[in-house]
C-alpha positions in Angstrom: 14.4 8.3 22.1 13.7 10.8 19.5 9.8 10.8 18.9 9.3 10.0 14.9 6.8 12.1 12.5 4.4 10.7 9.7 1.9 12.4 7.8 -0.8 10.2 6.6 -3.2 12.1 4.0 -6.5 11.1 3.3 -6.6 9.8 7.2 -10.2 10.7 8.4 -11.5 7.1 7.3 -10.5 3.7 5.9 -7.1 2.7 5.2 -5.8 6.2 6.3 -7.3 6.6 9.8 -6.5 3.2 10.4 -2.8 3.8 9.5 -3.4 6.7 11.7 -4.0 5.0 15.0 -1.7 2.5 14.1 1.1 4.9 13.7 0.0 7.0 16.8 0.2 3.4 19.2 3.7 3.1 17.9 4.7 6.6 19.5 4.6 8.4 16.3 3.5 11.8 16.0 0.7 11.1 13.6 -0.4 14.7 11.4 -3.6 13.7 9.8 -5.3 14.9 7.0 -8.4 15.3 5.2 -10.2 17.6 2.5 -13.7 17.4 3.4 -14.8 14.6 6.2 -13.6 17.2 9.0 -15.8 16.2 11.4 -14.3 12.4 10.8 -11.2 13.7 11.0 -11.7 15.6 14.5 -12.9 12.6 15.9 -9.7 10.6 14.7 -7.9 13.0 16.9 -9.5 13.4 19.7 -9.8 9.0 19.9 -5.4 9.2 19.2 -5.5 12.1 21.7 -7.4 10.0 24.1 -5.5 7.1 24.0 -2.4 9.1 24.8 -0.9 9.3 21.7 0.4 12.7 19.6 -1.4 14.0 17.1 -2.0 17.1 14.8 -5.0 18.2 12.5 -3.8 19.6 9.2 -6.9 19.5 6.9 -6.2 21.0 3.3 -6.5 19.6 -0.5 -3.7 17.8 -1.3 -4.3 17.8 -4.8 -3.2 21.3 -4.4 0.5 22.2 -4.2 -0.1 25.4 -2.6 -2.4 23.7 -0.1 0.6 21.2 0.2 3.0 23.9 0.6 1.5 25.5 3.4 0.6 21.8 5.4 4.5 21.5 5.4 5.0 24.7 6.4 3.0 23.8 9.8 4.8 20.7 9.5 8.1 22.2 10.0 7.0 24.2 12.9 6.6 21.1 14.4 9.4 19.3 13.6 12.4 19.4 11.4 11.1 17.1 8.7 8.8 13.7 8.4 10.5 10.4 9.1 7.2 8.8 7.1 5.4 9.7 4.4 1.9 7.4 3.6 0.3 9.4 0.3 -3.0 7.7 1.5 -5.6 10.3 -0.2 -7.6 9.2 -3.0 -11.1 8.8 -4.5 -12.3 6.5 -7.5 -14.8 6.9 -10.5 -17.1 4.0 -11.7 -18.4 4.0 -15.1 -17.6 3.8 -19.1 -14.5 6.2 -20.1 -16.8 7.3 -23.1 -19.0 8.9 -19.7 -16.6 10.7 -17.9 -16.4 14.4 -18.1 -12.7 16.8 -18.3 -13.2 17.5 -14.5 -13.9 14.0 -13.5 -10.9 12.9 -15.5 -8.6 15.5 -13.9 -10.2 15.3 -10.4 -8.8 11.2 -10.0 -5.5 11.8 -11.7 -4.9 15.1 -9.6 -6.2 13.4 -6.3 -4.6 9.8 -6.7 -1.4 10.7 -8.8 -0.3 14.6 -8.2 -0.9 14.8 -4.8 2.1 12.2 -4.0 3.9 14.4 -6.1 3.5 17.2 -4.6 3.8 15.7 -0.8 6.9 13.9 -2.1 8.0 17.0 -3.2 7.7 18.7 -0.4 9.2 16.0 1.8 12.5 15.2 0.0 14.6 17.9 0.8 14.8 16.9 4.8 14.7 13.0 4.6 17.8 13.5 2.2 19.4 16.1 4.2 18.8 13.7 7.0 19.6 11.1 4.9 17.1 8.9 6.3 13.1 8.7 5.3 10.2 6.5 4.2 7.3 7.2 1.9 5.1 4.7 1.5 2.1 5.2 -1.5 -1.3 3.5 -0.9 -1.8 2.1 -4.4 -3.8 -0.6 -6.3 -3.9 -4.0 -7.5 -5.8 -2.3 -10.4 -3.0 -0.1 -11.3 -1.3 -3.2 -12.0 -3.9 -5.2 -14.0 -6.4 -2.5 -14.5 -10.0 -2.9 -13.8 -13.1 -2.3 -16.4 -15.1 1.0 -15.5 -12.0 2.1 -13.2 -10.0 3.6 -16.3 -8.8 6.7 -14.5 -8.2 4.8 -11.2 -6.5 2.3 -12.8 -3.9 4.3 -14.5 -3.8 6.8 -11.9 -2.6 4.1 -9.7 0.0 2.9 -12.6 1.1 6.0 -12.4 2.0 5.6 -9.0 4.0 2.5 -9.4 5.8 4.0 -11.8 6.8 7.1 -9.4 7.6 4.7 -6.8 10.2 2.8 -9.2 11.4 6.1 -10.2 11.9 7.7 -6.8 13.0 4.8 -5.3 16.3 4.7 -7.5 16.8 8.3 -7.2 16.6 8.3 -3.4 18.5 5.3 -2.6 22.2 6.7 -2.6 20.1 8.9 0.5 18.6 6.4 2.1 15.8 7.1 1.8 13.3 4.3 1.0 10.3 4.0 -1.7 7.5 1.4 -1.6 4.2 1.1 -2.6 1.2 -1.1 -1.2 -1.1 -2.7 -3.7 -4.3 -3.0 -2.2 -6.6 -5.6 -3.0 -10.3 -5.4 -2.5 -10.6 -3.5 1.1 -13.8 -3.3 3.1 -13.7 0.7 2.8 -16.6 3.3 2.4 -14.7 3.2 -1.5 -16.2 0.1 -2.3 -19.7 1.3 -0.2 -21.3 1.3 -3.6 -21.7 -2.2 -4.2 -25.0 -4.2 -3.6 -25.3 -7.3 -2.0 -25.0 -9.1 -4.7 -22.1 -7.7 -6.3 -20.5 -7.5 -3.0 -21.1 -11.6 -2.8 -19.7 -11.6 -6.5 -16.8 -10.2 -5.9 -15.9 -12.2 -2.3 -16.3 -15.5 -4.8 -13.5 -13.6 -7.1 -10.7 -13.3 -4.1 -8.9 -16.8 -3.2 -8.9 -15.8 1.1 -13.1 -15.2 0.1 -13.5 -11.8 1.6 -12.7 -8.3 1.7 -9.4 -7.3 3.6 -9.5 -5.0 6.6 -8.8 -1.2 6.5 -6.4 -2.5 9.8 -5.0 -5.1 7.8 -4.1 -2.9 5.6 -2.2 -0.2 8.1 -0.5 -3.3 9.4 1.1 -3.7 6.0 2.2 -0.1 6.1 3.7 -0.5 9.7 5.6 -3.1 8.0 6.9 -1.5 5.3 7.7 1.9 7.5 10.2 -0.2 9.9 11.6 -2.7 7.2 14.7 -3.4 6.2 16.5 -0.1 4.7 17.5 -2.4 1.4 13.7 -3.2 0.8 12.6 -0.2 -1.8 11.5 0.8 -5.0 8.7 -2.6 -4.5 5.0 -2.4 -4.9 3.3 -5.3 -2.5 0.5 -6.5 -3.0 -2.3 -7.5 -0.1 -4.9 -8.6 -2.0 -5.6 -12.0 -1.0 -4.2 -14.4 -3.6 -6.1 -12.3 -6.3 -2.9 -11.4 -8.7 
């Protein structure tokens, strides 16, 4: 059987690297990605390596499209084009709008919004030749309901629904599928910042009365990656009965 291809950015830690091994147990080739945490994301590749699984290192700032140009170029001397597509990468701000300077501001949107542009972009042209494709886009209850002191995050992620939506009607008479995966609160490095007492806050918040798991999480990806070709254009929630 013919070996599939994903490329997971923002895989060196949490939700990404665990969609990473996940992927790579499946039989995927699994390219991973990271901007900064290369030593993370060597290690991610030498435990899929390890394991026996296929893997290929393509560090590089997504939130650049001529840094995402030239990953798919090293893509496509791999392979003639990605079955899956998980836009994974993303960082957050905490604090008052009023606070936040022009780069901080541009640094979220370009990071959590523009960078599944640009992958998407850059993927589209063989999943519709191919006429087959998934891209799945790690999003955010918050860009559903929005969250206080998570302005940019929160409509960054909105942002990203509304590209799913969009995508997902334009790519359907190709078969190709778009979904989106609303995280909830996930036990991440992202949400390291929290003290005990706001972590114990927050847990009393969430109906299930904990964090999820970044593996959780991947398993919800896994899920939408082999579903049903008539399930797109849907943003799913895994947030533990919070919305």
């Amino acid at each position: 059987m013919k070996k599939k291809h994903v490329l997971i950015t923002g895989s060196s830690r949490g939700i990404g690297r665990a969609c990473a091994f996940a992927f790579a147990s499946a039989g995927y080739h699994v390219f991973i990605n990271c901007r900064s945490t290369l030593d993370q994301l060597r290690e991610t590749n030498k435990q899929i390596l390890s394991s026996g699984g296929s893997c290929t290192m393509l560090p590089g700032d997504v939130s650049d499209p001529e840094c995402v140009r030239g990953i798919f170029r090293q893509i496509t001397s791999v392979c003639s084009g990605l079955d899956v597509l998980v836009n994974n990468a993303g960082v957050a701000y905490f604090g008052l709008l009023s606070d936040m300077t022009d780069e901080d501001w541009t640094r979220v949107i370009n990071t959590d919004l523009s960078s599944a542009f640009y992958c998407c972009r850059e993927a589209i042209p063989g999943m519709v030749a191919r006429k087959q494709g998934r891209i799945i886009n790690i999003s955010s209850i918050w860009g559903t309901s929005g969250a206080s002191c998570e302005a940019a995050y929160s409509a960054a992620k909105s942002g990203l629904h509304g590209l799913t939506r969009a995508l997902a009607k334009e790519l359907a008479p190709s078969n190709v599928q778009v979904n989106a995966l609303a995280c909830g609160v996930i036990d991440t490095e992202m949400n390291s910042r929290l003290t005990a007492e706001e972590r114990t806050a927050l847990e009393e918040e969430i109906p299930a009365g904990r964090y999820g798991t970044a593996e959780e999480a991947a398993q919800a990806v896994m899920m939408l990656a082999e579903a049903p070709a008539y399930l797109t254009g849907q943003i799913i929630g895994i947030d533990g009965g919070m919305i």
